[in-house]
C-alpha positions, 0 to 999 in steps of 0.5 A: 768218567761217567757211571749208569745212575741206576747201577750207582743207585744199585750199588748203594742200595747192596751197601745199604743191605749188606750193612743193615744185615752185618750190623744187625748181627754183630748187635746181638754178639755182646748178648750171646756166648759160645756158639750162638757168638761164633754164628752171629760173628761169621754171619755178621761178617759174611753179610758184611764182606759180600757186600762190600765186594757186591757193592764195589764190582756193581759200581764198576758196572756202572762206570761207563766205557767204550769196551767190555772191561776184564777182570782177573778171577782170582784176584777178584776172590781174594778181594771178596776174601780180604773184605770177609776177614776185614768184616770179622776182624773189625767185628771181634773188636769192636763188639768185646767184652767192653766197647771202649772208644779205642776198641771202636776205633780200633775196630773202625780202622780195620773195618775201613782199611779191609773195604780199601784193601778190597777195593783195591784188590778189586782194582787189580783185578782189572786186566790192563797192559798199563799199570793203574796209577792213583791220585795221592789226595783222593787216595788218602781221602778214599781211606779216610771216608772208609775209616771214619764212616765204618768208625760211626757205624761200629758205633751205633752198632754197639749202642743197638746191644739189646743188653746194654742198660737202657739201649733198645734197638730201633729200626731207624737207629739201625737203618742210620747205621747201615746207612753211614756204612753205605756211605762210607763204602760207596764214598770210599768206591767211588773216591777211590776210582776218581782217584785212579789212573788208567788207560780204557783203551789198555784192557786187556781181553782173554777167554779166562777172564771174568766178563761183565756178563760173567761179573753180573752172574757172580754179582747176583749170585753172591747178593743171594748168598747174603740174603740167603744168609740174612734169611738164615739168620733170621729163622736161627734168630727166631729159634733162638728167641722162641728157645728163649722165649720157652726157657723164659716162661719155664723160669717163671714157671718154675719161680713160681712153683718155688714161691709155691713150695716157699708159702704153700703146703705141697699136700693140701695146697694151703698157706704153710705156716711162713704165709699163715704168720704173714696174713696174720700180721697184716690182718693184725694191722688192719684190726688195730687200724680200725679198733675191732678184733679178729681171732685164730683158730689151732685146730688138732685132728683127735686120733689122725695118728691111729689112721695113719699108723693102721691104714698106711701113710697114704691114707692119711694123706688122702684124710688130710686132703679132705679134712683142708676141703671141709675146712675151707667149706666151713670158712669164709673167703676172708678168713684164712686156713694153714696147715700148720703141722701134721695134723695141725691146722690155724684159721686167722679169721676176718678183720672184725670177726667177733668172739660170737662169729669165732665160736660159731666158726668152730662149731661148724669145723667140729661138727663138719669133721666129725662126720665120718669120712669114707677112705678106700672102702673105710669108714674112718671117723675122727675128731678135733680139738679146737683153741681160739685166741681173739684179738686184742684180749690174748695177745697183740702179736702174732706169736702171742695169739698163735702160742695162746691159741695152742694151748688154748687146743691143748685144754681142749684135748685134756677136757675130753677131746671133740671141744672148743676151748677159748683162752684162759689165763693159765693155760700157757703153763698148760700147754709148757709142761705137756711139751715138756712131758713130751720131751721127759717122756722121750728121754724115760723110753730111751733110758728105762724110766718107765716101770710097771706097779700091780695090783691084785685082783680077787675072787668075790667069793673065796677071796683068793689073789686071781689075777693082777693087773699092772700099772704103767708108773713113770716117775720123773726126776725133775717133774716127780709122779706123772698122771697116767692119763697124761702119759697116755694122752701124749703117747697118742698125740704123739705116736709113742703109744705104739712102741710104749705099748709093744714094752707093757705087752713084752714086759709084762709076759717076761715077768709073768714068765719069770715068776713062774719060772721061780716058782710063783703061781702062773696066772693069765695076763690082760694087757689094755690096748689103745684104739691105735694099736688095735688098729695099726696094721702089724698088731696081730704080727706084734703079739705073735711075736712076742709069744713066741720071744717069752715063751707065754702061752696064749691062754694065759694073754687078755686084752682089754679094750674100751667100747670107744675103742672097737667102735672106733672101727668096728668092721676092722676091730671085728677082724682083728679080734677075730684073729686074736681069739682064734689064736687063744687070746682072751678078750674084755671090755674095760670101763664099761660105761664110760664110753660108745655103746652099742648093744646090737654091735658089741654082742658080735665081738668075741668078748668074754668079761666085762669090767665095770668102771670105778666111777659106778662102783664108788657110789653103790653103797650111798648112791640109789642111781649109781646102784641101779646102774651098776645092777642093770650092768651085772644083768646085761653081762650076765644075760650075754653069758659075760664074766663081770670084773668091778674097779675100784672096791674101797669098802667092805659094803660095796664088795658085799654088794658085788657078791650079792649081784654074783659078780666074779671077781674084784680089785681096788684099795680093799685088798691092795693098793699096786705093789712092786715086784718085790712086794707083790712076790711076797703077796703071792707066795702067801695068797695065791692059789694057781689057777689051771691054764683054763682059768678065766681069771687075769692079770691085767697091764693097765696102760691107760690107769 
């Protein structure tokens, strides 16, 4: 039996082909799920199947005879067929969930037995008027060579996963396999039709017959269809792997957005507080390494809460925003800045930073964030508190240095705010009880622990009980008497002056009303209000409705702020004073001269009285300047057409010299020191003479006293 050597070479090139497609395929079914799997399958056996087929009709090709051989087309898709679901089958076994050596062989076995099976199917389909015969031996040998050589490439096909640990596909590896494949299908070919039996001169010739020239077409035709399904595969690849590719940097994307979110302040973009504490502590280990020190900074923004209650939430945002751009602008590259909570920030400075370079360092933040920042047509003004804690003196853990640090701000904000402190011993228990405070002060608004104590106040010249003024009391269980200075510096900090200053305005004009339904002389009321509340934006709403819940008439209502106040936000405080006095409200500045004056501002207000603060009028008896400050004060209100109230009368020496400056009215310990309700009941009925509604008398609310 003689074969055309090119049409063999031929074959086995198809072989080659078709098992480098096949198996390049069939290594990605361990990788892949649900329909990618079912694809990869039906290519992997498409490819493999065809080729077969093509390779077993083109080496029949080669085979050379006297006459035109026939061939039976049906017989000869049911061979193609048969070699397609041998390809499948074998694949799904040999490719599952674990690939052990009985499921290879398994596989193998299938594999093998499908390309005999379609080899002689393929055989059958000659048409003869003979039967074929076949030679026992090269028979069992053809199966045998299909058998092992599909059996070794299923195994190098599994070996190719590219999931498999430590086993990458390689273009040679790959090209091994398909070619132990080629040699098992073109061995197992050509084996068998030495094995064959049959007479040439026997074929048999009809029109429905598939011939050579008919062969050659289908041949071709079905070597596209598999590198038309190579191809295909390979763009389905490419989609996949560029899907996956994008998912891939999705993912880190998105890892690092979640690191990002884990490490990093979304608002401003600074290290949180985790990072912060981890920078420290490494920064903590190089500074011991090397014997020199470092130091954190706790910085605490005065008054954010005012901005971010009476300009909207927004506004802050944008604020702090700002705020982390200054910082960064008045630090080094080596130190590090964190937010640390709302509006608390912590600067751990450089390995090697002296307590010197520390000092400087918070000069600049002070100085950089109490210049005025310009928010949406606001000029907003505000400032920080600042406590430094250096290495190795404070501390030598990061805990130690960042609670040091804080309480270190805390003395800060209780020296007056706008400062740098560094820390002292002692100032722990500091910082400890203003926290507890807080908490106390918490519990004292949810279950009525805050109380209101008067004291009155008097007309210079006919000595009459004019107005009262009333006190904010809490006294503790656990922590006794509570300073009001204390109260009011955490009610600030922590936004509580807001509702604590909606209770005084409401408690207050109830009681007024109860007293004068029982009789008791009617008097004006004067309520301090905050720079908080002055600025939040449903102030004005808040005291309407509180007139209208007590029934007060707005007549009888003062407010009294501070210069620092309305010069907080004149252009705003302008408005809202405004508002207030054209619904009948009268206004005052209180402590006059402990503040931020401004003459040429302070004239446009509304203002109708001016108090002048205790700490001038202690000393106008005995102290020359005091006297001269207290006189020129009583000049400038009374040149501006301004009542004049003085604080904190102890002697009769200092209310005679009160009259001779033609004051209007006083209080302090001369006639009374604050009373209760009950007390205070008894004075007026005795005392108190009732003023007309018009009178300018007051009684005042205190909260800041």
């Amino acid at each position: 039996m003689n074969y055309d050597f090119w049409l063999v070479a031929l074959s086995f090139a198809v072989a080659v082909l078709a098992s480098l497609t096949a198996l390049d395929l069939a290594g990605r079914l361990r990788a892949t799920t649900g329909r990618a799997r079912g694809v990869w399958l039906c290519g992997g056996a498409l490819a493999m199947g065809c080729g077969i087929w093509s390779m077993h009709f083109i080496g029949m090709l080669a085979m050379e005879m006297a006459g035109a051989m026939q061939y039976d087309i049906a017989m000869t898709l049911v061979s193609m067929v048969a070699a397609v679901f041998a390809s499948c089958a074998a694949l799904l076994l040999a490719c599952g969930p674990r690939a052990t050596a009985a499921r290879l062989g398994t596989g193998g076995a299938v594999m093998g037995g499908g390309v005999c099976l379609m080899h002689y199917l393929g055989m059958e389909a000659m048409l003869t008027h003979s039967a074929i015969t076949y030679k026992p031996s090269l028979f069992l040998l053809s199966v045998g060579i299909a058998v092992l050589a599909s059996t070794a490439a299923l195994w190098l096909a599994f070996h190719l996963n590219p999931t498999a640990a430590e086993r990458r596909p390689r273009f040679r590896l790959r090209l091994l396999a398909a070619v132990v494949m080629a040699v098992g299908i073109t061995g197992m070919h050509y084996t068998g039709m030495a094995a064959a039996n049959y007479d040439p001169a026997a074929m048999i010739m009809t029109e429905s017959a598939l011939s050579p020239t008919q062969l050659s077409i289908a041949i071709a035709l079905i070597a596209s269809t598999v590198m038309l399904v190579a191809l295909l595969m390979a763009v389905y690849d490419s989609h996949l792997a560029s899907r996956t590719a994008r998912l891939a940097k999705s993912l880190q994307h998105a890892n690092r957005e979640l690191k990002s979110m884990v490490s990093r302040d979304p608002l401003t973009r600074l290290p949180n507080r985790l990072l912060m504490e981890q920078r420290l502590e490494q920064a903590l280990r190089r500074a011991q390494l090397n014997d020199s020190s470092l130091s954190v900074l706790f910085v605490d923004l005065d008054r954010f809460k005012a901005v971010n209650d009476s300009m909207g939430h927004h506004v802050g945002d944008l604020l702090l925003k700002l705020v982390a751009s200054r910082l960064k602008a008045s630090t080094r590259d080596s130190d590090t800045i964190s937010r640390v909570g709302g509006d608390e920030f912590m600067i751990v400075t450089a390995e090697g930073t002296s307590r010197a370079e520390s000092e400087a360092l918070a000069k600049r933040v002070t100085e950089s964030l109490g210049t005025p920042f310009q928010l949406e047509g606001h000029i907003v003004r505000i400032s920080c508190s600042v406590g430094i804690s250096v290495y190795p003196g404070d501390g030598s853990t990061p805990h130690d240095l960042m609670v040091h640090a804080d309480a270190a701000m805390y003395h800060a904000k209780d020296m007056g705010r706008n400062n740098l402190q560094f820390y002292e011993r002692g100032m722990s228990s500091v910082a400890a009880r203003r926290n507890l405070l807080e908490q106390r002060l918490r519990l004292a608004m949810e279950h009525g622990g805050l109380t209101l104590a008067y004291q009155p106040k008097v007309d210079v010249i006919s000595g009459e009980v004019t107005g009262l003024e009333a006190l904010l009391r809490w006294e503790d269980e656990e922590l006794g008497t509570i300073r009001p200075e204390e109260i009011i510096s955490i009610a600030e900090d922590t936004g509580l002056i807001l509702p604590i200053g909606e209770w005084v305005l409401s408690s207050a004009c109830r009681q007024m009303q109860d007293w004068h339904a029982r009789g008791l002389p009617r008097l004006p009321i004067a309520v301090n209000v905050s720079a908080i509340q002055l600025n939040h934006k449903h102030f004005v709403t808040v005291v309407e409705e509180v007139l209208n819940e007590t029934g007060l008439p707005p007549g009888y209502l003062e407010f009294e702020l501070t210069e620092t106040a309305i010069m907080h936000d004149p252009d705003n405080a302008l408005r809202i004073l405004n508002r207030l006095s054209r619904l009948g409200i009268s206004l005052s500045i209180d402590d006059f001269g402990t503040g931020y004056s401004n003459l040429s501002q302070l004239k446009r207000f509304p203002i109708s009285r001016l108090k002048v603060d205790r700490s001038f009028t202690a000393g106008v008896a005995s102290d020359f300047q005091d006297a001269a400050i207290v006189k020129a004060m009583f000049m400038l209100a009374q040149s501006l057409n301004l009542e004049v109230v003085a604080e904190g009368v102890e002697t009769d020496e200092q209310l005679e010299f009160i009259r001779n400056l033609k004051g209007n009215q006083y209080q302090g310990y001369l006639y009374s020191k604050p009373l209760g309700v009950a007390d205070l009941e008894n004075l007026l009925g005795l005392h108190a003479a009732a003023p007309s509604p018009t009178a300018t008398a007051d009684a005042e609310v205190d909260i800041a006293d």
